[in-house]
C-alpha positions, 0 to 999 in steps of 0.5 A, a space after each residue: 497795809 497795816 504799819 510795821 513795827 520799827 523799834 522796841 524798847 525796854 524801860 525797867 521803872 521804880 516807883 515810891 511806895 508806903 510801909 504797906 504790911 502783908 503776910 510777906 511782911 512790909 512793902 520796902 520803900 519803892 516798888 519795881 516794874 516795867 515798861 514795854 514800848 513799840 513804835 511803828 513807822 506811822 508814828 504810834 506808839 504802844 505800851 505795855 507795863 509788867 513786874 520786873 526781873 532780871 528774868 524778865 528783862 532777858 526775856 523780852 530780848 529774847 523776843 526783840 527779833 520776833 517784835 521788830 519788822 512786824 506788822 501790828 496786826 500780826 499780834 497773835 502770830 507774835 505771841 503764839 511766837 514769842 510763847 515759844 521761844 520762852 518755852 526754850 527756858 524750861 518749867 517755871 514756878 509762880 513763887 511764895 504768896 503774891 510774888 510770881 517769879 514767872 518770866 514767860 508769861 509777864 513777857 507775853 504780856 507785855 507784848 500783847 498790852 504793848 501790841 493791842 495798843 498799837 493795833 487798835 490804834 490803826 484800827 481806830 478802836 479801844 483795846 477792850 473791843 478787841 479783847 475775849 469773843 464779844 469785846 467790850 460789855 460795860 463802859 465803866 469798871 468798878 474797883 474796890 477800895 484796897 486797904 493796908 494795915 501800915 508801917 510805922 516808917 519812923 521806925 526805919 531808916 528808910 526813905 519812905 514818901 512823906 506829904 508835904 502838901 497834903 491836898 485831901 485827908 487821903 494824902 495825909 493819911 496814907 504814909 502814917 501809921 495805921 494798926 488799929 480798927 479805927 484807923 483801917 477805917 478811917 483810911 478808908 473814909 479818906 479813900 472814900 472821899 477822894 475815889 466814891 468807893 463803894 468796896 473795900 477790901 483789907 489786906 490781912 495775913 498781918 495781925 492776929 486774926 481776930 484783931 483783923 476781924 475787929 477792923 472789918 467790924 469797923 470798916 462796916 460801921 462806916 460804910 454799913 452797905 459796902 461790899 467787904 473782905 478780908 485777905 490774909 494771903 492764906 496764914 491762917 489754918 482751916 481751923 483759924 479761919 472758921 473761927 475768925 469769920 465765922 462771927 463776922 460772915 455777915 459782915 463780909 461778901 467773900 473771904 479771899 484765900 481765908 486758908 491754903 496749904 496745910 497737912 497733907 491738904 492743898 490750898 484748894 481743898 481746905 479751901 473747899 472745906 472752908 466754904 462747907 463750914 462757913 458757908 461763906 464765898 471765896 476768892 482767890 489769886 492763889 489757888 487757881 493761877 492758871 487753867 489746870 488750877 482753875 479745874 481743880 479749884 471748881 471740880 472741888 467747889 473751892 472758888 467762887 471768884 476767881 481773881 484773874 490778874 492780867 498780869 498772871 494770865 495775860 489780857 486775852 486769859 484773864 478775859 478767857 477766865 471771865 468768860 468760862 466764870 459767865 458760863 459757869 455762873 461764877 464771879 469774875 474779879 481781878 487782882 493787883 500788885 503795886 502799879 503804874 497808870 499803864 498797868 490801871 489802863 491794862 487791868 480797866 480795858 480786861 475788866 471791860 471785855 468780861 461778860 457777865 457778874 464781875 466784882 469790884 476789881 483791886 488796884 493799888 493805884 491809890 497807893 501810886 497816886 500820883 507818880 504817872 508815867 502817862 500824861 493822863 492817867 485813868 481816874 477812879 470817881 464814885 468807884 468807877 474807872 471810865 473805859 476809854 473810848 479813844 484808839 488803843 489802850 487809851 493812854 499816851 505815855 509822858 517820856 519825861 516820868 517815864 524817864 524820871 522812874 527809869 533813873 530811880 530804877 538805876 539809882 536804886 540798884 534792886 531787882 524787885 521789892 523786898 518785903 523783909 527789908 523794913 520788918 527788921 525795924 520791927 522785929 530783928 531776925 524777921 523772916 517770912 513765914 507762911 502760917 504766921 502773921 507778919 507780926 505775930 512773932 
């Protein structure tokens, strides 16, 4: 008899976070998630980790009665359960850029991480043998270098994290400024050195096109064999776009959402349109978030990769989604928003079980380095995240940081992350636009 779940508990978490600009404009001093944590009455315990809302919240509560009393390996009649009672809520909209203001699915996603974990343990095997058709295809996952052009946070107010006791270059670089070619790269030299990456990617959406075409030029000539893109979260126009990348196209390995919606034309085919001028790849986590999308996007030819974030699609759907790509003779990739080691754990056992080509995949870990709420947490070296090969998702939660991000979460008093808040520093009455670079004002 597999054991039954005894207790669920519910941790919102926050964590510190640097002056990150993207489209949406500069990522506020702390970031906000949660956490999801099952125990069963054989002592094991579960995690899960997801963004955070009040929405959210109320949702896993919503499920607490379906959670409590069953047994761990009753996980796909507790979702199949737990998809039905968040339907009651109604119809649900993902929201702007990479901001997903969708409750159901980051709920079932919680539950699922949370529960596989407890699963696998009794079962004595690691979550990515139990994911997708096949389990596990690879023993280590790749991930990218994820690269931002930042903030001043002298020129704020805000408690941004400063380094003290800087034990690399990586820590001295990563909370100063950087707005120019040479200091994307020299980011980018210092993640190198600490993590071996052999990708790197550059959130755009922020500059002017051409002075973020100028930073990949720069991260080329230091890493001239590395795998590069560009990112501007669709700011730019079809037009734009072609006129930005087409120069440096055999620099880059695939644009990611070089344009989106314009005119009377969607994301998705401007998108297809980008690709017959350019003859470059895409990527995406904006224009194929779920199936219906996904259709869309390949019965158009828009997409080449699509970036199934577990957290948007589930684990056992962005798996799903790396199963069609194999079929399909596409590229599975996944994308990432801030994060704690729990979600690295849950984003690296998904990654494990895609069969077929998958590229580097993002994390912000780098970003969070060093503010763990599991007494382990995985590590990135030469690029490479190791999948466990230990029961479950692999990680074992650390009740003190868990408790330590909980009370900044109350301290703080903030749903989620703000991203206008610091760029009133910058320019005063900023506001978001979606077909305008953060600081082209």
């Amino acid at each position: 008899m597999f054991p039954k779940i005894t207790k669920m508990n519910i941790v919102p978490v926050a964590g510190y976070d640097g002056f990150l600009l993207n489209l949406s404009g500069g990522h506020a001093p702390w970031f906000i998630r949660c956490v999801l944590v099952l125990e069963d009455d054989s002592g094991n315990r579960g995690v899960g980790e997801i963004p955070s809302s009040d929405g959210i919240l109320k949702g896993l509560e919503q499920c607490r009665s379906l959670i409590e009393g069953a047994r761990v390996n009753e996980v796909k009649k507790v979702l199949s359960q737990a998809r039905h009672v968040l339907s009651r809520n109604g119809p649900e909209e993902r929201g702007r850029q990479t901001f997903d203001l969708r409750v159901a699915v980051h709920v079932v996603t919680a539950i699922e991480s949370a529960l596989y974990d407890l699963f696998g343990q009794a079962l004595g095997m690691p979550v990515a043998d139990l994911l997708g058709q096949f389990g596990r295809q690879r023993d280590e996952v790749e991930a990218l270098g994820y690269l931002f052009l930042l903030g001043d946070p002298d020129k704020t107010d805000l408690p941004y994290p400063k380094t003290t006791d800087p034990v690399d270059a990586w820590d001295e670089v990563r909370y100063r400024e950087a707005m120019t070619p040479d200091a994307v790269a020299n980011l980018a030299k210092a993640a190198f050195d600490r993590y071996g990456f052999k990708d790197f990617k550059l959130k755009g959406g922020v500059l002017p096109g051409e002075e973020e075409a100028d930073c990949i030029r720069a991260l080329h000539e230091a890493f001239p064999e590395a795998r590069l893109t560009l990112d501007p979260n669709g700011a730019w126009g079809l037009e734009e776009a072609v006129r930005v990348l087409e120069p440096i196209k055999g620099l880059l390995s695939y644009a990611e959402d070089p344009c989106g919606q314009e005119g009377g034309f969607s994301g998705r085919e401007t998108m297809a349109e980008f690709k017959k001028r350019t003859g470059l790849a895409t990527a995406t986590n904006m224009i194929a978030t779920d199936y219906k999308q996904l259709k869309l996007a390949v019965q158009l030819n828009a997409v080449d990769i699509p970036l199934a974030d577990c957290h948007f699609w589930t684990m056992q759907g962005a798996v799903a989604v790396g199963e069609l790509c194999n079929e399909w003779g596409m590229t599975w990739g996944s994308h990432s928003n801030n994060h704690f080691d729990i979600s690295l754990a849950m984003m690296t056992h998904v990654a494990a079980a895609c069969p077929g080509e998958i590229t580097a995949i993002d994390t912000h870990w780098i970003w969070q380095d060093g503010q763990r709420i599991t007494q382990e947490p995985l590590t990135i070296r030469d690029g490479q995240l190791t999948v466990p090969t230990t029961p479950g998702l692999g990680v074992t939660l650390d009740e003190d940081k868990l408790m330590e991000a909980h009370q900044l979460y109350r301290q703080l008093d903030v749903g989620q992350r703000d991203d206008a808040m610091a760029m009133q520093f910058l320019i005063p009455g900023w506001s978001f636009d979606p077909k305008r670079p953060a600081l082209v004002r």
